[in-house]
C-alpha positions as CSV (number, residue, x, y, z in Angstrom):
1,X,-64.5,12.9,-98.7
2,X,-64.8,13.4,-102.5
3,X,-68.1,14.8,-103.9
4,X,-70.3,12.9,-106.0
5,X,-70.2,13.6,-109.8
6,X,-72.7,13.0,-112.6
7,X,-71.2,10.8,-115.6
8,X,-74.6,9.8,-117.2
9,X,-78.2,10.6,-117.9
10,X,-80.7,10.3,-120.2
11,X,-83.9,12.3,-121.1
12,X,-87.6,11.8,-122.2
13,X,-89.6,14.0,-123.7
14,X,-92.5,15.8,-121.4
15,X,-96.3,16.1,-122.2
16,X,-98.9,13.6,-123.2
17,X,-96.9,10.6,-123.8
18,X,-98.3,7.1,-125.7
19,X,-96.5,5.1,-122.7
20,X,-99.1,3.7,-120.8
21,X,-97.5,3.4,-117.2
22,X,-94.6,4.3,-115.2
23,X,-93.0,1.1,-115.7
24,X,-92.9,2.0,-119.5
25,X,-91.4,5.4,-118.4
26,X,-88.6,3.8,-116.2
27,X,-87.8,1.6,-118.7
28,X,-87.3,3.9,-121.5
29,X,-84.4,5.8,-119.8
30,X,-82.7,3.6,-117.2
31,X,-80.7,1.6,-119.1
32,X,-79.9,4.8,-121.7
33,X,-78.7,7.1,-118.4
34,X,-76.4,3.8,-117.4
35,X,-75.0,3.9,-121.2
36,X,-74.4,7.4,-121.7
37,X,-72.0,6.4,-118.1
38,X,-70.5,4.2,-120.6
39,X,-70.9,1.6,-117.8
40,X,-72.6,-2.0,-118.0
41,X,-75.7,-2.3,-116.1
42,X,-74.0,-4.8,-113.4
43,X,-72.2,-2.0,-112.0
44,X,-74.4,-0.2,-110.6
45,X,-74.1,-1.1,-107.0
46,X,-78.0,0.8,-106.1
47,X,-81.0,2.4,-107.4
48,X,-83.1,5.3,-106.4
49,X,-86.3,6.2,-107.8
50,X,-88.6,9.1,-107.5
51,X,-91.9,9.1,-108.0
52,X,-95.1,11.3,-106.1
53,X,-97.7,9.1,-107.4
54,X,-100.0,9.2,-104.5
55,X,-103.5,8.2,-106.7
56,X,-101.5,9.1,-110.2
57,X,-101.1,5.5,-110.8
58,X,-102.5,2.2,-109.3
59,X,-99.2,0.7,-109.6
60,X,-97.3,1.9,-106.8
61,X,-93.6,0.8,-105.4
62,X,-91.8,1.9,-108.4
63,X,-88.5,0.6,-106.9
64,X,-89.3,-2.9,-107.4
65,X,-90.0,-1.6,-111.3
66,X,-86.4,-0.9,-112.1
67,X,-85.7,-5.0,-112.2
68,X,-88.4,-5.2,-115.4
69,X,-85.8,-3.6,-117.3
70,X,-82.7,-3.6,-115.7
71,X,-82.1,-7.8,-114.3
72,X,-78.8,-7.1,-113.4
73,X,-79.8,-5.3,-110.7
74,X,-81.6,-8.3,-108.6
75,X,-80.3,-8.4,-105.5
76,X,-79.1,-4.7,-105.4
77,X,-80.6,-2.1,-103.3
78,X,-83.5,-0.2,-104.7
79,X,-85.4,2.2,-103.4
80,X,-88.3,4.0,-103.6
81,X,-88.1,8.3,-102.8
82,X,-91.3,11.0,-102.3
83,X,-91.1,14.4,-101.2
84,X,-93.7,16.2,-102.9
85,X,-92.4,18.3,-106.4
86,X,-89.1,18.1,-105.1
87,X,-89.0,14.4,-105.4
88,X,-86.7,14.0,-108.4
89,X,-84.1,15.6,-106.0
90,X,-84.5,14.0,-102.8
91,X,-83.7,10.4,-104.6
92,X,-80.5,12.1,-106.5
93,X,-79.7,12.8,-102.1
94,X,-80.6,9.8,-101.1
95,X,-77.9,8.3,-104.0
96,X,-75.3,11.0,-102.9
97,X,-75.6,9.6,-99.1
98,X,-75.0,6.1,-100.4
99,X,-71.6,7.0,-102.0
100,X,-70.7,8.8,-99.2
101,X,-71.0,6.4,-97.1
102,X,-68.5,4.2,-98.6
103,X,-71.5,1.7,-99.8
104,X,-70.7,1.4,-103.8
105,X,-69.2,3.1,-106.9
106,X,-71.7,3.9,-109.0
107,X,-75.8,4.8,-108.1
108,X,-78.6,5.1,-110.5
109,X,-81.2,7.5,-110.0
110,X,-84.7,7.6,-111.9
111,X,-87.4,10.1,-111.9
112,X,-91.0,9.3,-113.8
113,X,-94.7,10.3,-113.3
114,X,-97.5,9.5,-115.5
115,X,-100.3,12.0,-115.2
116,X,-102.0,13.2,-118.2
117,X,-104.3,9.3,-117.6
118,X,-105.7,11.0,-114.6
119,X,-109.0,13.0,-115.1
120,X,-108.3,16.7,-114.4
121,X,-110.3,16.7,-111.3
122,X,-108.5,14.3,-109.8
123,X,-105.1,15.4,-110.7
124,X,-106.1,18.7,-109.1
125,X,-107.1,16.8,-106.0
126,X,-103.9,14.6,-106.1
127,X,-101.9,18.0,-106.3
128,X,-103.1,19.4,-103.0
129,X,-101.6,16.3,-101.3
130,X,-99.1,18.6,-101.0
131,X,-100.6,21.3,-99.1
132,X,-101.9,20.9,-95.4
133,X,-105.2,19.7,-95.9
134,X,-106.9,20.7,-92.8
135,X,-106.4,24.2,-93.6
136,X,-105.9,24.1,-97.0
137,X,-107.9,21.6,-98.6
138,X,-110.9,23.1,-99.6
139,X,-109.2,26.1,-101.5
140,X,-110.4,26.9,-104.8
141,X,-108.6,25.7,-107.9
142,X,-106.3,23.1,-106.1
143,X,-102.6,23.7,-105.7
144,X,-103.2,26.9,-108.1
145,X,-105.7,28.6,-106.2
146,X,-102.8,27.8,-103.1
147,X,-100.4,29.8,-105.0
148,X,-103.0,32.1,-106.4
149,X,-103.7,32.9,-102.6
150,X,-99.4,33.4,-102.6
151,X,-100.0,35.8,-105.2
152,X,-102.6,38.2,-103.9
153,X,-100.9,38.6,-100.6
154,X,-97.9,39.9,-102.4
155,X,-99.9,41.8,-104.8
156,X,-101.4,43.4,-101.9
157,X,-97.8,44.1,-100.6
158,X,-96.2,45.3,-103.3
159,X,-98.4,46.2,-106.0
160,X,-100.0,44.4,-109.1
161,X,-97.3,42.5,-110.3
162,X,-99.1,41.0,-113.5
163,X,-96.6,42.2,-115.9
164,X,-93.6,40.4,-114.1
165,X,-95.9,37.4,-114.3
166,X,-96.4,37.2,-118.0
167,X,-92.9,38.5,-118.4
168,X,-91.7,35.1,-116.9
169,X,-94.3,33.3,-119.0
170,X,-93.0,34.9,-121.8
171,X,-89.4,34.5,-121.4
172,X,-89.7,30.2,-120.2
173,X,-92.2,29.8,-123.2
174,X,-89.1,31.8,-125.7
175,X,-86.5,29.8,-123.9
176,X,-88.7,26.4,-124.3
177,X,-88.6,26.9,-128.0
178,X,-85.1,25.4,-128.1
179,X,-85.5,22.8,-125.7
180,X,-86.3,19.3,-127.4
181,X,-88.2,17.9,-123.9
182,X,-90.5,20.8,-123.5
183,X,-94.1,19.6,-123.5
184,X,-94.9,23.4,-125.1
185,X,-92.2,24.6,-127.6
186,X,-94.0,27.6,-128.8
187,X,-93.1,31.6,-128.1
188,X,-96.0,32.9,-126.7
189,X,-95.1,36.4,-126.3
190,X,-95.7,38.9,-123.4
191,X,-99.1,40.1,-125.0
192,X,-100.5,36.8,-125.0
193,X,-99.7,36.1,-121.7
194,X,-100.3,39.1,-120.2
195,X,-104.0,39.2,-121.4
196,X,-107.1,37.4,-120.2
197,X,-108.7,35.7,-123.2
198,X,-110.7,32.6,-123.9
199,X,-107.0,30.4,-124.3
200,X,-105.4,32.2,-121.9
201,X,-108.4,32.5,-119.1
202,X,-108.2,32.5,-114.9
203,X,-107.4,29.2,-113.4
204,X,-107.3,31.1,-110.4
205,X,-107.1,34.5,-109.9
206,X,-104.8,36.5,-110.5
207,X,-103.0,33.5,-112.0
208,X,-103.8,32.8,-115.8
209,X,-103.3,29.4,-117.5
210,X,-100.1,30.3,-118.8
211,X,-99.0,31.2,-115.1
212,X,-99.4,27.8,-114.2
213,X,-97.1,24.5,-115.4
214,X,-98.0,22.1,-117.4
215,X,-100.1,18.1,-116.6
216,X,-97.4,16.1,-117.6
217,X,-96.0,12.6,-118.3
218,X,-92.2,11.9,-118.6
219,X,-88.6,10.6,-117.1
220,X,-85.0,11.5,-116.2
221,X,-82.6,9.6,-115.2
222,X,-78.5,9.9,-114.0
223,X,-75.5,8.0,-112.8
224,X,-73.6,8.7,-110.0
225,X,-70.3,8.3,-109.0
226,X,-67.2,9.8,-106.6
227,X,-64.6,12.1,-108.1
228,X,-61.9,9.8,-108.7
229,X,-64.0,7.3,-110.9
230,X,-65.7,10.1,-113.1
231,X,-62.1,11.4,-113.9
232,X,-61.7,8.0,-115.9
233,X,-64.7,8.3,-117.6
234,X,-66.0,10.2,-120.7
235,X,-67.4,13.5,-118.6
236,X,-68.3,14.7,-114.9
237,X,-70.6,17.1,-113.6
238,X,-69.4,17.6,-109.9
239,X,-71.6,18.9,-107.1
240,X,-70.0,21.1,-105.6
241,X,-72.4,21.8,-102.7
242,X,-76.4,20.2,-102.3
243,X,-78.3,21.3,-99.4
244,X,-81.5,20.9,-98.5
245,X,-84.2,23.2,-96.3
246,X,-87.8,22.4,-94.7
247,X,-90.2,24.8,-93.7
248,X,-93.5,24.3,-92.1
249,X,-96.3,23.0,-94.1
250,X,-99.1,25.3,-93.5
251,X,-98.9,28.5,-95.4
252,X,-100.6,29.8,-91.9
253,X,-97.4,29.5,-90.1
254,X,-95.3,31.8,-92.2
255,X,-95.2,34.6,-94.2
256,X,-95.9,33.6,-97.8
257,X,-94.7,36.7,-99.0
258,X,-91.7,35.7,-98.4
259,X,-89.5,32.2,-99.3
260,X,-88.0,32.1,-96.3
261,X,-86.9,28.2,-96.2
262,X,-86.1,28.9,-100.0
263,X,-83.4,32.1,-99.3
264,X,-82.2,29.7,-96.1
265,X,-81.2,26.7,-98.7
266,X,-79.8,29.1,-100.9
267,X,-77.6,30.9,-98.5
268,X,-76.3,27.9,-97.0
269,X,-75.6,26.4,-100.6
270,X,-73.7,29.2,-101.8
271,X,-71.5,28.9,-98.5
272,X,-70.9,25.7,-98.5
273,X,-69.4,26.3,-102.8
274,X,-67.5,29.3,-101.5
275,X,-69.3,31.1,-104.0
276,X,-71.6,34.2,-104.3
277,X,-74.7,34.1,-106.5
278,X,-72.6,36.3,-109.0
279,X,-70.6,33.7,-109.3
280,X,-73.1,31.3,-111.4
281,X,-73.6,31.4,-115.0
282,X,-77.2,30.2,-114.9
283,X,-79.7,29.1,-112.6
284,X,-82.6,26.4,-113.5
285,X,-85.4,27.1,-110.6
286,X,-88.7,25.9,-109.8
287,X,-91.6,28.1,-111.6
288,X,-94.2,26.1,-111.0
289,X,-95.9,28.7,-111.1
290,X,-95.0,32.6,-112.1
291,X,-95.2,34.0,-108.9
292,X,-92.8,31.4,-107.6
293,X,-89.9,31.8,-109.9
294,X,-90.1,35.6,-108.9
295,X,-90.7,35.4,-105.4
296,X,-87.7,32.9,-106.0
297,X,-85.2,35.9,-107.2
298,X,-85.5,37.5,-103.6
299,X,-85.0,33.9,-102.1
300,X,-81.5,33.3,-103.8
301,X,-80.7,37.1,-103.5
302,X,-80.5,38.6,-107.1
303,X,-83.1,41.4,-105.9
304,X,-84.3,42.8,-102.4
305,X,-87.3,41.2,-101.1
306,X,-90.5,43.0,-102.7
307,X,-88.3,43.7,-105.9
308,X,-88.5,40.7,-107.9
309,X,-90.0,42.0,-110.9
310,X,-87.1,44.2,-111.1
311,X,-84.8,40.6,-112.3
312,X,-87.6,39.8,-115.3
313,X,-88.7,43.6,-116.3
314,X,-85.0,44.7,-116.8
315,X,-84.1,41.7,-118.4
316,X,-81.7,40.0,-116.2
317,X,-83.2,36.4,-116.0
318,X,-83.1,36.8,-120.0
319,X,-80.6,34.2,-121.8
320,X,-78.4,37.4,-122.3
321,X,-79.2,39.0,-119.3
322,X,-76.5,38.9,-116.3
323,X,-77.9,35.6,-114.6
324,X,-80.3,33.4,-117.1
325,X,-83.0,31.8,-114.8
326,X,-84.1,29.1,-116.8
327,X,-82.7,28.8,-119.8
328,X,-84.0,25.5,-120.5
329,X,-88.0,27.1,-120.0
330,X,-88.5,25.6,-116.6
331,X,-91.4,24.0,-115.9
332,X,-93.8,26.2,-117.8
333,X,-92.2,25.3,-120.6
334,X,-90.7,22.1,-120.2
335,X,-93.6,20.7,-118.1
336,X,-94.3,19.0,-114.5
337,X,-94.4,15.9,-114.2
338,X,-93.5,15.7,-110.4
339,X,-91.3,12.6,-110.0
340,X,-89.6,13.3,-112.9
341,X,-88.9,17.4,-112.6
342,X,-85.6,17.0,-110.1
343,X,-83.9,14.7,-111.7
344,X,-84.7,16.7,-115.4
345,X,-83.4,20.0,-113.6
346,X,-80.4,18.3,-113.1
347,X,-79.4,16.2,-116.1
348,X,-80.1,19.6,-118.5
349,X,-78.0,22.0,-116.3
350,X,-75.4,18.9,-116.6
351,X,-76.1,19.3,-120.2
352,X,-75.3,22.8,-120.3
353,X,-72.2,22.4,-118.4
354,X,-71.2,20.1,-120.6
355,X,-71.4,21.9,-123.5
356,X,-74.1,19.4,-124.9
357,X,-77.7,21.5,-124.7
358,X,-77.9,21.5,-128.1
359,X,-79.9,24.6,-128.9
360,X,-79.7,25.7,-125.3
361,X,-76.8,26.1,-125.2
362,X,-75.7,29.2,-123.3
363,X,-71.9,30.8,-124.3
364,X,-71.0,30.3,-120.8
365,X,-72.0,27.8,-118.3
366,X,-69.4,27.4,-115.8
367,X,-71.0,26.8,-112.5
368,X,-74.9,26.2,-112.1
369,X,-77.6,26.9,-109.7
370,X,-80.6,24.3,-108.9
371,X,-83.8,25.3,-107.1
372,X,-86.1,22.2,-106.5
373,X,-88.9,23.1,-103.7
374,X,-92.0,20.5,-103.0
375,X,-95.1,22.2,-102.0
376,X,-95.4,25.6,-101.5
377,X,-91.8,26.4,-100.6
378,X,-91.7,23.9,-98.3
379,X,-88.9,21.1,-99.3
380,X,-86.5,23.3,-100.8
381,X,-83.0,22.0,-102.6
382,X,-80.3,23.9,-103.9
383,X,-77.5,22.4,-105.9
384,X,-74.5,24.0,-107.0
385,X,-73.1,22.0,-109.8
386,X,-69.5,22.4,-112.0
387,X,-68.2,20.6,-114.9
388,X,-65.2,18.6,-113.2
């Protein structure tokens, strides 16, 4: 069986956008992920389409959206993905199954949320939809104060770890300078994010706003295909191995000190690519918040667990340093808009391997990591992905 291969995508920007619905937000990239394929729209033999929404939007089944834009698709299967923040990913598996399966040449996939309509409140509410509400619901601060909780367990563990935190915040905000999707492309600096101050106060202790990702609208979008069609066309990204992990839903059940279900995705990833984590050039991962991207350097094995800070303090996760960990600023730079964030991870890293990032660009991306997890480390999905 060949592996599936990316040969197209397309890109909005992130933040508060003038489209005023998800249908806009499909629309507007679509089409311009089946043209960067260099393909006509009639070939695509499926759609997938992620998208959380769960109260974001009171336009739901997004699937049936796709057709408002692309006719040629009537009578094609199209289908609707959700699995929390890690959405964008489970629709770009659900399109790898399809080829596998023998059922058609080329998929579309489609990412899109529109959020920044949504009174804060509510968004917050929305948000812990992703948590187990009977034990979790009535946390403080919504889906922050969940990881806020994350964060003083390991604080209690291992020591105050505030100046990794607004290290990361500090390196994704640098690296989000050069990325023309970020919702925030200014350099912050450590200072700044390090401090509490009346623009940078406590959403929920000890997590400060810029330890949290960004409200955001926005879309991605990719064509798939199998290895022998994308050698004909104008560039492939292959995957060369996607796995994903689920853990148990309430933080009570495990020790959220640790990613375990993160560390198991990544370890079976890197086995099935024959690969060792040395082995990648960069890695775009899931920083929802700070305390997740460095809880998520003992998860893929860059430092011993408890040791995270070691990966951002000493400069390793740095563009230069000896495995960049966001290059593209992650979702505290780029933004969150949940749907969406998947399929983005995927089409920049297939930038970068392509040699088209633009002012990303790292001097050498060979062979890519992905880290996509919904909820609290509890869908996780790694990709490994190579130019073919």
């Amino acid at each position: 069986m060949t592996e599936a291969c990316i040969v197209g995508w397309a890109h909005t920007p992130f933040g508060k956008l003038e489209d005023p619905d998800i249908e806009s937000l499909i629309g507007r990239v679509a089409g311009a992920a089946i043209a960067d394929a260099g393909i006509a729209p009639g070939e695509i033999d499926a759609a997938f389409v992620g998208l959380f929404n769960n109260g974001f939007s009171s336009q739901d089944f997004p699937a049936s959206l796709v057709l408002q834009h692309l006719p040629e698709l009537r009578f094609k299967p199209i289908t609707r993905f959700e699995n929390a923040c890690a959405t964008g990913t489970a629709a770009i598996h659900g399109a790898r199954d399809f080829l596998a399966a023998g059922r058609g040449r080329f998929a579309l996939v489609v990412g899109a949320e529109k959020m920044t309509a949504t009174p804060g409140p509510q968004v917050g509410d929305i948000l812990l939809s992703a948590c187990y509400r009977r034990e979790e619901g009535e946390i403080p601060a919504g889906f922050a104060g969940v990881f806020a909780r994350i964060a003083e367990r390991y604080f209690q563990r291992f020591g105050d770890q505030s100046d990794a935190l607004a290290a990361i915040a500090a390196k994704n905000h640098r690296n989000g300078v050069a990325n023309p999707y970020a919702q925030m492309r200014k350099d912050l600096g450590f200072e700044f994010c390090r401090a509490v101050s009346e623009k940078n106060p406590y959403v929920a202790a000890p997590l400060k706003r810029t330890d949290c990702s960004l409200v955001s609208d926005g879309a991605a979008a990719l064509v798939l295909t199998d290895e022998e069609t994308a050698k004909t066309l104008g560039k492939a990204v292959r995957f060369r191995a996607a796995v994903q992990v689920n853990e148990f839903l309430p933080i009570s059940k495990r020790d959220i000190t640790r990613f375990e279900g993160a560390a198991e995705a990544w370890q079976r990833a890197l086995a099935a690519a024959g690969l060792g984590l040395g082995d990648l050039s960069f890695v775009e991962s899931h920083d929802c918040f700070t305390i997740a991207e460095l809880m998520e350097y003992e998860a893929m094995g860059l430092t011993p667990y408890g040791q995270g800070a070691r990966a951002v303090l000493e400069g390793w996760t740095a563009k230069d340093g000896k495995l960049p960990v966001n290059p593209s600023g992650g979702l505290k730079s780029k933004g969150h808009p949940i749907g969406a964030t998947g399929v983005s991870m995927h089409v920049i890293t297939a930038m970068q391997l392509t040699g088209q990032a633009g002012e990303m660009q790292l001097p050498k991306a060979d062979v890519a990591g992905i880290f996509n997890m919904g909820g609290a480390a509890v869908a996780n999905y790694v990709s490994i992905l190579e130019r073919l």
